[in-house]
PLY file of the C-alpha trace (Angstrom):
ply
format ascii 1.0
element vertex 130
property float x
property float y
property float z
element edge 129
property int vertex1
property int vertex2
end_header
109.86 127.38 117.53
106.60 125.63 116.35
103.61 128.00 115.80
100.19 125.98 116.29
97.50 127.38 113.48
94.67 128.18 115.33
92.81 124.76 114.94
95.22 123.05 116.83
95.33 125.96 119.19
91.14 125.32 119.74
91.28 121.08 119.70
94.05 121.47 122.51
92.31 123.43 124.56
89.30 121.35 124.14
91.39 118.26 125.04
92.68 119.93 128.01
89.26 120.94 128.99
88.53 117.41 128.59
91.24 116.31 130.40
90.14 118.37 133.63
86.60 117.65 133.25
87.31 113.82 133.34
89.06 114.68 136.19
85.81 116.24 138.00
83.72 113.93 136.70
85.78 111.26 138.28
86.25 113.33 142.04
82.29 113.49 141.64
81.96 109.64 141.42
84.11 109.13 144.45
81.86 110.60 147.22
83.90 112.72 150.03
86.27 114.09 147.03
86.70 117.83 146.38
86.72 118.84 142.82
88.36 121.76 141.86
86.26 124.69 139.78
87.80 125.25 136.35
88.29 128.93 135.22
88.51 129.47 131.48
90.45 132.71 131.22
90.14 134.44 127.61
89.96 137.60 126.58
86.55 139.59 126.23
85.09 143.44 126.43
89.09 144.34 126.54
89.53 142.26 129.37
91.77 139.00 129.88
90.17 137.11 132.66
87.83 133.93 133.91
84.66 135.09 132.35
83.43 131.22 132.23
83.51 128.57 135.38
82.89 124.78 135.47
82.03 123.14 138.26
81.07 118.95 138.83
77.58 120.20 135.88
77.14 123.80 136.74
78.12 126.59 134.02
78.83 129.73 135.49
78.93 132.54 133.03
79.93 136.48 134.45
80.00 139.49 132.84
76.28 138.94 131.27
74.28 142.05 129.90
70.77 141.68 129.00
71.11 140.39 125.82
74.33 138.15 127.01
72.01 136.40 129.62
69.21 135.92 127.26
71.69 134.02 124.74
72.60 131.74 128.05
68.92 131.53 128.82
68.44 129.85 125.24
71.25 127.77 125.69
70.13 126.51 128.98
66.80 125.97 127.68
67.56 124.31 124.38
70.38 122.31 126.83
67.80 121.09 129.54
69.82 123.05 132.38
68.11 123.70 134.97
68.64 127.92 136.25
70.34 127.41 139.42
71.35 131.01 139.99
71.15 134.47 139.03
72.75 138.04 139.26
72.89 141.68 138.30
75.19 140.35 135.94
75.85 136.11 135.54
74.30 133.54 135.54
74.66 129.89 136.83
73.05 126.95 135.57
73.29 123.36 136.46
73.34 119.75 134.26
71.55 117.11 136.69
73.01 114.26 134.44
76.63 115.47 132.84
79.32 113.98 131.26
82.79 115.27 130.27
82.09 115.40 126.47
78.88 117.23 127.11
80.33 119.77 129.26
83.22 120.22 126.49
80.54 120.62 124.04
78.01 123.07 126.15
80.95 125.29 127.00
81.89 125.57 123.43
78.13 126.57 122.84
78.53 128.97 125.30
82.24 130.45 124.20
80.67 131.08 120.78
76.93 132.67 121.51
77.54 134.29 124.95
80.82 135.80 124.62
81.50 135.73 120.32
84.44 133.44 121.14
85.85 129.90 120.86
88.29 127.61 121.88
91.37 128.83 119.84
90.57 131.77 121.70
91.18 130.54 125.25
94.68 131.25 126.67
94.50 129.36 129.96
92.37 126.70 131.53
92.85 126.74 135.67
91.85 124.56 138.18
91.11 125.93 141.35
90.42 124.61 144.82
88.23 127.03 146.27
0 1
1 2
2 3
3 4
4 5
5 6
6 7
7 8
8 9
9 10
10 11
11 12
12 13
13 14
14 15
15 16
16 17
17 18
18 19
19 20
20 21
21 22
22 23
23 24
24 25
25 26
26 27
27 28
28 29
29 30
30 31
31 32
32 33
33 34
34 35
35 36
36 37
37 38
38 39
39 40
40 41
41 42
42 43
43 44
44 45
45 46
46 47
47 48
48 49
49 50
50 51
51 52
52 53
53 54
54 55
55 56
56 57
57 58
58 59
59 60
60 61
61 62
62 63
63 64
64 65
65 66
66 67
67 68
68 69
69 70
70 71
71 72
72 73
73 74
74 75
75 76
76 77
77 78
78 79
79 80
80 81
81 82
82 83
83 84
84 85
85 86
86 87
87 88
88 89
89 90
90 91
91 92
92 93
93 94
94 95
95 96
96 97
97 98
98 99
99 100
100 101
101 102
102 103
103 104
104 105
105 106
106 107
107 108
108 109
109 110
110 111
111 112
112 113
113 114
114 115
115 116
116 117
117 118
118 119
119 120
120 121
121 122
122 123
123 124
124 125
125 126
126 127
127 128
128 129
């Protein structure tokens, strides 16, 4: 058995990421197309789950405290997202304009200052017709 080290562990997932968000990016172009939402299931607070979904530009982000959703306000500020909706606890923000190499790197942003995470980190990427 081949062991990955841990960067090749975090540039596959981004390729896969990249993968599925050409995918949606594609669907989006082709009007009357449903895009699946893409769950990013890592583990964080103790918990393995989809704490971050993608969906044709919007970043959903759950499991936001205070400080968690002022970290995704910055983001979404210093991103030019527009604040599409809020909760109690998560947050979803929207790209008007996206591409797939954007998303890939916004969602890294947000791995790494919302949740103290990354890539290498990520143990399943899901897409979901909901």
């Amino acid at each position: 058995m081949v062991r990955m080290s841990d960067d090749e562990t975090e540039e596959g997932s981004k390729q896969e990421l990249l993968n599925m968000y050409d995918q949606q990016y594609s669907s989006n172009q082709n009007e009357g197309t449903v895009a699946p939402h893409i769950n990013l299931y890592f583990p964080f607070d103790g918990v393995t789950g989809h704490h971050f979904q993608f969906s044709k530009g919007a970043f959903n982000a759950v499991n936001l405290n205070d400080d968690r959703k002022a970290e995704f306000q910055r983001i979404i500020d210093s991103e030019g997202l527009q604040l599409e909706s809020e909760g109690p606890s998560w947050m979803t923000a929207r790209a008007t304009d996206w591409s797939p190499r954007t998303a890939v790197r916004v969602t890294g942003r947000i791995l790494e200052r919302v949740y103290d995470t990354h890539y290498g980190n990520v143990i399943k990427i899901e897409a979901v017709n909901e």
